[in-house]
N, C-alpha and C positions, 0 to 999 in steps of 0.2 A: 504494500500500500504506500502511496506518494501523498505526502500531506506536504503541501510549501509555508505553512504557515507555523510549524513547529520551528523550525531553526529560528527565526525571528522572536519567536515565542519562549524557546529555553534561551534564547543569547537573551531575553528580558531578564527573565527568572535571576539571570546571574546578578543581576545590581539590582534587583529588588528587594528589599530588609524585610518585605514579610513572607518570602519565599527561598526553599530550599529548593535545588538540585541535590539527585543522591545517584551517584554514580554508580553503579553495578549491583548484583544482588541483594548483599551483606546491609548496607544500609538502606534499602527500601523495606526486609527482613526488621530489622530491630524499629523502624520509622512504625511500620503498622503495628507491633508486636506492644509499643509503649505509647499508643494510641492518637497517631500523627494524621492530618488529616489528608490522605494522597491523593493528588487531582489528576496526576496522570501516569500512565507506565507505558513505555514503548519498548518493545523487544526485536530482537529481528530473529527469530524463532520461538513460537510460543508453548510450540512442543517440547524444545529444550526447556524454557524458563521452568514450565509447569514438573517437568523429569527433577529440574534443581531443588523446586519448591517441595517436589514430594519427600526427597530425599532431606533436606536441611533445614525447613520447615514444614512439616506435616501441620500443623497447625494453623497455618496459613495457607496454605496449598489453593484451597479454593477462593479464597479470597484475590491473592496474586493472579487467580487465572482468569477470574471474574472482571478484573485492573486490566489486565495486560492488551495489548491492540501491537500486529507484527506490520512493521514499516522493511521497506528494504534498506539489507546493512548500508548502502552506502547515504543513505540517510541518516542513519544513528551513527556514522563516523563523523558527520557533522554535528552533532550536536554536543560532543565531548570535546575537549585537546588529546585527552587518549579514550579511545575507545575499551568500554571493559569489558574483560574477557568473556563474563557471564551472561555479556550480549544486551544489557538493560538499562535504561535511564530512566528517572522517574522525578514528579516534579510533586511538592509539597507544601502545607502552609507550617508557616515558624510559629510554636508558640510562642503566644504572646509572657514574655516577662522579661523585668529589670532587676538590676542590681541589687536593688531594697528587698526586693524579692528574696535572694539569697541569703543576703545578709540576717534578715529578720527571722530566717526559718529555725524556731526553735527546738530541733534535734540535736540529740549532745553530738551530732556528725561533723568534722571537721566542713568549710569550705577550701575551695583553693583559687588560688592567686596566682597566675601567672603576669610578670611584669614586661610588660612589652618582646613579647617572644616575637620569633623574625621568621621559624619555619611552620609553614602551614602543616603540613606532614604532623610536625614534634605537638601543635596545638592539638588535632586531631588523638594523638595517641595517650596525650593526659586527658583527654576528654573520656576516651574510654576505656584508662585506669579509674576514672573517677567514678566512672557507673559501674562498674564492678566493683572498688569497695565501698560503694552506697554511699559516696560523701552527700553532703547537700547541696553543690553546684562549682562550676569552672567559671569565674570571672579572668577577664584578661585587660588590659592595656595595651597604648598603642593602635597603631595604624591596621593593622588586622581585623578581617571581619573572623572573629571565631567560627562562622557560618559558613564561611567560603570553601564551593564543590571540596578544593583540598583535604581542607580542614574536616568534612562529614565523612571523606573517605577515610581519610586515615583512623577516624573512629567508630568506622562500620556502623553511620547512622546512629550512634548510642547518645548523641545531642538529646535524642529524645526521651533519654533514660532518667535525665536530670536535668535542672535550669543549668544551661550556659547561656554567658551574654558580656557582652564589652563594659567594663566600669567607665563610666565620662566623668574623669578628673579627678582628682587625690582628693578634692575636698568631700567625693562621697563617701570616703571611708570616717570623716569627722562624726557621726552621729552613729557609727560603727559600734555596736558592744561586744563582738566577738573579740575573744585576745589573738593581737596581733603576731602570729610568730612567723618568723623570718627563718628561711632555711639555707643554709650557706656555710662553705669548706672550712670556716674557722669559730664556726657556732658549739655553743657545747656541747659536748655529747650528748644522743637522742635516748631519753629514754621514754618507750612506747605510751608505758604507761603513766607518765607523768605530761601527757601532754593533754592540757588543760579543754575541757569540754567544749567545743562549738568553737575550735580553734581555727583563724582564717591565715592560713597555711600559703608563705609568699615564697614565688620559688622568681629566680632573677632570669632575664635573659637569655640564651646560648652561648655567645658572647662576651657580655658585660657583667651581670651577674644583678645583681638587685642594686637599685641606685641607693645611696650614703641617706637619700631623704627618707624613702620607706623602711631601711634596716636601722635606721635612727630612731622609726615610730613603734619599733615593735617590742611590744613585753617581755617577747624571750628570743634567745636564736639558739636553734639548734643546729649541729652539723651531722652530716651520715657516714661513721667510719668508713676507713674504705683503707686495702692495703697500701702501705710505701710507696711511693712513686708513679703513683696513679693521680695524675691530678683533677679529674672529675668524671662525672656520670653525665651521660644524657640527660636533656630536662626533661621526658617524659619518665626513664628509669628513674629519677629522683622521688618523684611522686609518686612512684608505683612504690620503693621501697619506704617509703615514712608513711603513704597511706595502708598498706598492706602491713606493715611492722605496728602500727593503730589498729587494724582490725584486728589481726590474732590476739594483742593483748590484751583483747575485750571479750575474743571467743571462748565460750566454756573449755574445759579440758574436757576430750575426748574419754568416755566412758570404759575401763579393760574388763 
């Protein structure tokens, strides 16, 4: 099928703030699954999509197949920079929420902070550390749309697992009550279980590392051992290990 008014139509989607693009299976999968509202699926096989969905989401299976409308591939190579493997592009509405939103959520669940990160990829992959250990949301800084196709890929759709959304300005953290803690190479040792309830957890840059303003505002720093001569972690492995090393020390002990 030949639709001319799609490419137009997802080249919109990409600069519109109330809409997602979800590039391949994995995040149109978790997008419906945490209850996203999807307005369109183009495949260029719908036999395959439906074989993927039986297999990786049974749960979903009819639903996707119900979604799904098959355009010719050389259609859906237009409407990506890279086209995905599992043949699918799909277009969604964002939920709506801000910052205060996060911030105000009263679960003793850490949020996280990332401060002006620069790799969409690295944004995407603390986003979907964060929905697997159940934080309460990924705010970000800087020039990055945390939304952006990149960004949903690299976290297999899990945006919709949890509030993400961009903080506008330092001054929103002023009416902030979560305790500030800063995470960084020369912070003091992390201990899991000392890390203070509803903690909003700032990890710095790739880069640069957290600016001297926000690691000056925060209540504690802690830093993540790590062997001699290693001088740092990825920023998405950063998050996974303090928020993962948080979760276990709140999980029961397993029962012998």
């Amino acid at each position: 099928m030949h639709d001319g008014s799609l490419i137009p139509r997802f080249g919109r989607a990409r600069r519109d703030p109330a809409l997602a693009v979800l590039e391949g299976f994995h995040p149109l999968k978790h997008a419906l699954r945490f209850g996203a509202n999807v307005l369109e699926v183009v495949c260029d096989d719908t036999e395959r999509l439906t074989s993927l969905a039986t297999v990786l989401a049974p749960d979903l299976s009819a639903e996707i197949s119900s979604l799904a409308r098959e355009v010719e591939p050389s259609l859906l190579q237009a409407l990506a920079p890279l086209t995905p493997s599992t043949g699918v592009i799909s277009l969604a509405e964002r939920p709506a929420v801000d910052a205060a939103t996060v911030l105000a959520d009263r679960r003793p669940a850490p949020a996280i902070l990332l401060e002006d990160p620069r790799d969409l990829g690295n944004i995407g992959a603390c986003v979907r550390v964060a929905a697997a250990a159940d934080a309460a949301g990924v705010l970000t800084t800087g020039s990055h749309d945390p939304w952006h196709p990149d960004a949903l890929r690299g976290a297999a759709g899990l945006h919709y697992a949890l509030a993400v959304c961009r903080l506008e300005g330092r001054d929103s953290l002023a009416s902030c009550d979560r305790p500030l803690v800063a995470v960084e190479p020369d912070g003091d040792p992390f201990v899991p279980g000392d890390l203070p309830a509803r903690s909003l957890l700032a990890f710095g840059g790739e880069r640069h590392g957290l600016s001297d303003e926000l690691s000056a505002r925060a209540e504690l720093r802690i830093g993540i051992p790590m062997r001699a001569g290693v001088s740092s972690l990825n920023l998405a492995t950063s998050v996974a290990a303090v928020l993962f090393a948080w979760r276990l020390s709140r999980s029961p002990a397993p029962v012998s």
